[in-house]
C-alpha positions in Angstrom: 5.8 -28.1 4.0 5.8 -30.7 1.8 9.9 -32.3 1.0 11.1 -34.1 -2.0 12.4 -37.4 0.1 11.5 -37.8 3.9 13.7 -37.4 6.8 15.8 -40.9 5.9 15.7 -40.7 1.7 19.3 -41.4 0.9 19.2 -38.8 -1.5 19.1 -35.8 0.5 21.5 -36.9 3.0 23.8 -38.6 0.0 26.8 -36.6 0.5 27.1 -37.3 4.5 28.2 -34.7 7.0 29.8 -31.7 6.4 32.0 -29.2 7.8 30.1 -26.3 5.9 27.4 -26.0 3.0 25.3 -23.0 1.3 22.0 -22.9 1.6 19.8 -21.9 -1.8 16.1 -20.7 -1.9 13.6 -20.0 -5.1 10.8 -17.9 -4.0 8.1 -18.2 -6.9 4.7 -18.8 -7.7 4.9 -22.0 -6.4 6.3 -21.5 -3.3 9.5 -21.9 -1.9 12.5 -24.4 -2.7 15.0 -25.2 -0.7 18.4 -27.4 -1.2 21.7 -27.4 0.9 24.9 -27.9 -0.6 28.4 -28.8 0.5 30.9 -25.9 0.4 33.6 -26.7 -2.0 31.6 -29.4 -3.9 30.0 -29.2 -7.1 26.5 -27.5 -7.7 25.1 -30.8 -8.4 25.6 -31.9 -5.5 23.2 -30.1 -3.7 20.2 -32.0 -1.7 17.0 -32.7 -3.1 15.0 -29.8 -2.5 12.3 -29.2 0.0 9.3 -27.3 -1.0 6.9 -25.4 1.0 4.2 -25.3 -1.7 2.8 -21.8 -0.7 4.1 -18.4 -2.2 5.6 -16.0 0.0 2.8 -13.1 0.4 3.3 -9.9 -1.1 1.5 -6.9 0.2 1.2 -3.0 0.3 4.9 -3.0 1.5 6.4 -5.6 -1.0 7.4 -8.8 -0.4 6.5 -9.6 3.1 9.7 -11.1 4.7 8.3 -12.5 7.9 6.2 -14.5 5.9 9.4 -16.0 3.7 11.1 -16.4 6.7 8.1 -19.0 8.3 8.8 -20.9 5.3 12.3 -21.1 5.4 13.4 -21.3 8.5 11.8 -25.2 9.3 13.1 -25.7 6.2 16.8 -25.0 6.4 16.9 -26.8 10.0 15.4 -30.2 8.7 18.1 -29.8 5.7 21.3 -29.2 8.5 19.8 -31.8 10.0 19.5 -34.3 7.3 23.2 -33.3 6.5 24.5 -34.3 9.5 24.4 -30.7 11.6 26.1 -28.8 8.8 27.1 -25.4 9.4 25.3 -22.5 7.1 27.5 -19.5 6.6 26.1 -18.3 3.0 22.3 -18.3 1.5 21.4 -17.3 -1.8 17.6 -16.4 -2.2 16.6 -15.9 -5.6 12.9 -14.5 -5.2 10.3 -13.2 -7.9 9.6 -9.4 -7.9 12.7 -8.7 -5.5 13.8 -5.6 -8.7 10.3 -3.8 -7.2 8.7 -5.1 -4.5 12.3 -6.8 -2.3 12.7 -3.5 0.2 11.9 -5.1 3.2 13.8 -8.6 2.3 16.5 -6.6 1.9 16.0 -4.8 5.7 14.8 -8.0 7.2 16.3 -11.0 6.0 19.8 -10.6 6.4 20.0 -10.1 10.0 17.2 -12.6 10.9 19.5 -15.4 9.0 22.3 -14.2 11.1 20.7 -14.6 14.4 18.6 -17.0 13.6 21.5 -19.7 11.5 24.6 -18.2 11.9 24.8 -16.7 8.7 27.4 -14.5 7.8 27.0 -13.9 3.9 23.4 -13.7 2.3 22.9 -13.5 -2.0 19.2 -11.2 -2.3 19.0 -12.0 -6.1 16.2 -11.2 -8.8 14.5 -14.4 -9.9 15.7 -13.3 -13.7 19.6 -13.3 -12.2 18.9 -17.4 -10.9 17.6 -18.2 -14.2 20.5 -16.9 -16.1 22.8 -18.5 -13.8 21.3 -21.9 -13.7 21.4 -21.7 -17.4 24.4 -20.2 -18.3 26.6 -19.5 -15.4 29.1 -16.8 -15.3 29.3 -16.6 -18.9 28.2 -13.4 -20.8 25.3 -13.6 -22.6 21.4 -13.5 -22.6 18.3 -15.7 -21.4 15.2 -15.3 -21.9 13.2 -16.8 -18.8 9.8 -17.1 -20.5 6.4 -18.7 -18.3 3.4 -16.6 -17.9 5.4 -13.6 -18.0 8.3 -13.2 -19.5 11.5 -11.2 -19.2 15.4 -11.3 -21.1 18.3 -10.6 -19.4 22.2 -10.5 -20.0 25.3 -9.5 -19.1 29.0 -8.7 -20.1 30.0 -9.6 -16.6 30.3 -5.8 -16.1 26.4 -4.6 -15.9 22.7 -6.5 -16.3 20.7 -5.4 -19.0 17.2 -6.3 -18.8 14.8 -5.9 -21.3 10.5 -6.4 -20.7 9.3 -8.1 -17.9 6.5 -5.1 -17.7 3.6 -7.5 -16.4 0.8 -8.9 -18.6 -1.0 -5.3 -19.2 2.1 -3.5 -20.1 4.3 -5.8 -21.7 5.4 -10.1 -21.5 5.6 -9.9 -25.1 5.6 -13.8 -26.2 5.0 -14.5 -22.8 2.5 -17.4 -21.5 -0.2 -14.6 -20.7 0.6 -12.9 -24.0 -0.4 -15.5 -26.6 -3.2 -16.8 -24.0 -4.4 -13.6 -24.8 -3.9 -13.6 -28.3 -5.4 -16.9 -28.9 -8.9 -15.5 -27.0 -8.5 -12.7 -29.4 -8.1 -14.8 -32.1 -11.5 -16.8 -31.1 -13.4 -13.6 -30.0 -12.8 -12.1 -33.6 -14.0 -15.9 -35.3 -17.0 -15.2 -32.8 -17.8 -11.8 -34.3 -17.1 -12.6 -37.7 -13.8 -10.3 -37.8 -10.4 -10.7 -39.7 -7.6 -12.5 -38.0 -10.4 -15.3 -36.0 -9.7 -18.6 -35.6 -12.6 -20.9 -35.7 -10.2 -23.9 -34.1 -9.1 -21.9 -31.2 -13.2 -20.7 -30.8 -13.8 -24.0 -30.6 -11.1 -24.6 -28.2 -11.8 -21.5 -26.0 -15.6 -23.0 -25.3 -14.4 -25.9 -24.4 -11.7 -24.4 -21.7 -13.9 -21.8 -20.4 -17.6 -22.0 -21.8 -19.5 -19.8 -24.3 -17.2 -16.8 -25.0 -19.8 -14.2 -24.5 -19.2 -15.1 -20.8 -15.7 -14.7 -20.8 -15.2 -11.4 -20.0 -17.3 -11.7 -17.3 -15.5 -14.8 -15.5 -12.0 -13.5 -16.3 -12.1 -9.3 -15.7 -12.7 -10.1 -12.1 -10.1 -12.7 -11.2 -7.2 -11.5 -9.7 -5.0 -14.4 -11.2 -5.8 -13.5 -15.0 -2.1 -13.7 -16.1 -2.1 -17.2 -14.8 -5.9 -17.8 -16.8 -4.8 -16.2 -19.9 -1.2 -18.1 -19.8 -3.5 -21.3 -19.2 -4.6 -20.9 -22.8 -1.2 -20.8 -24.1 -1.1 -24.9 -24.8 -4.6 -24.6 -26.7 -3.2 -22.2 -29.5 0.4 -24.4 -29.0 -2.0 -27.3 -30.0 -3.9 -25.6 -33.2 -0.6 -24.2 -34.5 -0.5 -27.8 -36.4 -2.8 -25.9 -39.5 -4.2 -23.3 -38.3 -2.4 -20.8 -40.0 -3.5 -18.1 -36.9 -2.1 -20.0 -34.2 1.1 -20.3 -36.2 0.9 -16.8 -36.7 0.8 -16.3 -32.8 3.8 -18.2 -32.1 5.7 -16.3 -34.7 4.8 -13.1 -33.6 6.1 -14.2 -29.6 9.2 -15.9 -30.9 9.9 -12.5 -32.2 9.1 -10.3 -29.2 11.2 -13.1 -27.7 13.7 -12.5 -29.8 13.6 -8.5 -29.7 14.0 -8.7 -25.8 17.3 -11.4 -26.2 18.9 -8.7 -28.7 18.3 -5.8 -26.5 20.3 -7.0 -23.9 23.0 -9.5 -25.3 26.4 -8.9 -25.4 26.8 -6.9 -29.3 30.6 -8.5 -29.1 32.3 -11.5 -28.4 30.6 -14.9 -28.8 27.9 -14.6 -26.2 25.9 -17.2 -25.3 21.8 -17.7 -25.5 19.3 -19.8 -23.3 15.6 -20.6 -23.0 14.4 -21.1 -19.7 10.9 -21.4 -17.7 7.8 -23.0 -18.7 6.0 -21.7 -21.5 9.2 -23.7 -23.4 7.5 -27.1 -22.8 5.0 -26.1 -26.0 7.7 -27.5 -28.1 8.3 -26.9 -31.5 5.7 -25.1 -32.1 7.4 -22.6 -30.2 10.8 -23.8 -30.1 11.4 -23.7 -33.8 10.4 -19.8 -34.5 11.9 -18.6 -31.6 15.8 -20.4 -32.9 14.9 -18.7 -36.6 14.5 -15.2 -34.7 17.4 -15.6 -32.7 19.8 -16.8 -35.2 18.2 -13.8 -37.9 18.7 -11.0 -35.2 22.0 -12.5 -32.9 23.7 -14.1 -35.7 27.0 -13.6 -33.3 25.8 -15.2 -30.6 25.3 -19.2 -29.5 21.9 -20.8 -28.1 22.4 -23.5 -25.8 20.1 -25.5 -23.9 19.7 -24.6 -20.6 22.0 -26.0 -17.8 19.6 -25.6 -14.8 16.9 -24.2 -13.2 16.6 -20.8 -11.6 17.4 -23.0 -8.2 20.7 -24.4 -9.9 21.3 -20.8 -10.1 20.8 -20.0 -6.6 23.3 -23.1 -5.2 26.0 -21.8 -8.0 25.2 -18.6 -6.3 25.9 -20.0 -2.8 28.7 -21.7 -3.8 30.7 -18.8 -5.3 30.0 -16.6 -2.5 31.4 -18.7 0.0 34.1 -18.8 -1.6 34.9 -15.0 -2.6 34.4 -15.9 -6.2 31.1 -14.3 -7.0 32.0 -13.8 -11.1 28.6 -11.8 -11.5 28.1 -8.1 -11.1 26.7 -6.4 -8.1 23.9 -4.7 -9.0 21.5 -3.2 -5.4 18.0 -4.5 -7.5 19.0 -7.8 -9.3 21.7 -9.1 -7.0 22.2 -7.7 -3.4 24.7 -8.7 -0.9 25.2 -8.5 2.6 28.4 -10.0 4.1 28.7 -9.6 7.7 32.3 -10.0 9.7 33.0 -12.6 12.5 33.6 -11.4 15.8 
């Protein structure tokens, strides 16, 4: 485990002791993050986060709870304890994959937080549902939460509506692992002496990976090629200034990006639009496309930057909870809960 500040970092024990706080988890590809928050206050107030630095496992079953669980529970102790013993009656755990793979957090982490912490009220929510409420809030809308995959999702504060997030064989349009990919086309076909090659990102492929003729070889086998084809996604992000292919490759994902946003925003209204996740750091490259798309196929709707993280999301989660004032629909895949009575 690896924290933000140590035990006595003002920061994470700024707001003193007490009476109650929520307790908000991001399960990704990074590992877990954890921050603690005082009920009542202010999402912003939450601790600096601790972070465990090692995924949560998934296996044959799903997501393997016991193994979220040994991350989180050392975690959420040291945070009481740096808030001065704070009671934790609500935890909102935004985790990756929950849609498909979260049956057994679902079974197993509810009633483990309640004997383990005392918890009474527990938020099982889809990583997608974090980002859009760290962006946007309760607001209806769309965000499209875009890193090596990629996936769009709104709401009219009656129903989700989520568009792509297939996985890097079957869909990710725009995402990281989609113009990776695309860009090694692009410098497989200037190998070959096809249409549509780039000699730039040729260039820029031998010097990531090596002679191309190996590539296939070194990335067929890898079980981490979304990651190794999203690694490529800054290379064609740096060609795109004149070369008219990586251009073209942006383009083309600020539309799929675009395409996903409009299939599930809000057709009435003035809905709100956010970017969120990583593949956004390319910058204008990508940035600039993508608000041409979204203001030719939304024209009703409003992009706004992003107002947090997907573990913003999970304290404003927390917080509404606690507080019976959960604005965002149910729904058993994307946002679970589990409330469980006092004696």
């Amino acid at each position: 485990m690896t924290p933000s500040g140590s035990a006595d970092d003002p920061v994470a024990g700024a707001y003193g002791p007490v009476p109650e706080a929520v307790l908000a988890v991001d399960s990704g590809g990074s590992g877990l993050r954890v921050a603690l928050a005082p009920r009542g206050g202010p999402a912003s107030a939450a601790s600096a986060p601790l972070t465990s630095g090692e995924p949560v496992r998934t296996g044959p079953r799903g997501i393997d709870a016991g193994h979220l669980l040994e991350q989180l529970l050392p975690m959420a102790r040291r945070l009481r304890a740096d808030a001065g013993g704070a009671e934790v009656r609500t935890v909102a755990i935004g985790a990756a994959g929950l849609a498909a793979l979260g049956d057994r957090l679902r079974a197993e982490v509810p009633p483990a937080l309640a004997h383990e912490l005392g918890v009474r009220r527990v938020a099982l929510v889809a990583d997608a549902v974090t980002a859009y409420t760290g962006a946007l809030g309760a607001r209806p809308g769309a965000v499209i939460a875009a890193g090596t995959g990629l996936v769009a999702l709104g709401t009219d504060l009656r129903s989700w509506r989520r568009a792509d997030g297939w996985g890097h064989l079957l869909g990710d349009c725009g995402g990281g692992a989609w113009v990776g990919r695309a860009g090694l086309e692009a410098a497989l076909r200037a190998h070959d002496g096809r249409p549509g090659g780039s000699v730039r990102l040729l260039g820029r492929a031998e010097a990531v990976f090596g002679p191309v003729t190996g590539l296939p070889g070194r990335l067929y086998p890898r079980t981490d090629r979304p990651a190794v084809l999203a690694s490529f996604a800054p290379e064609v992000a740096a060609c795109a200034d004149g070369d008219p292919v990586a251009v073209g490759i942006l383009g083309a994902a600020a539309r799929h990006m675009a395409e996903s946003a409009a299939a599930v925003c809000p057709a009435s209204g003035e809905p709100r639009v956010a970017f969120t996740g990583g593949l956004f750091n390319l910058g204008d490259a990508l940035l600039v496309p993508a608000r041409e798309e979204l203001a030719r196929l939304l024209p009703h709707a409003r992009l706004l930057p992003a107002e947090g993280d997907p573990l913003h999301g999970a304290v404003r989660i927390a917080l509404a909870l606690a507080d019976d004032a959960l604005e965002l629909p149910p729904d058993e895949q994307l946002l679970h809960i589990v409330t469980e009575k006092s004696d």
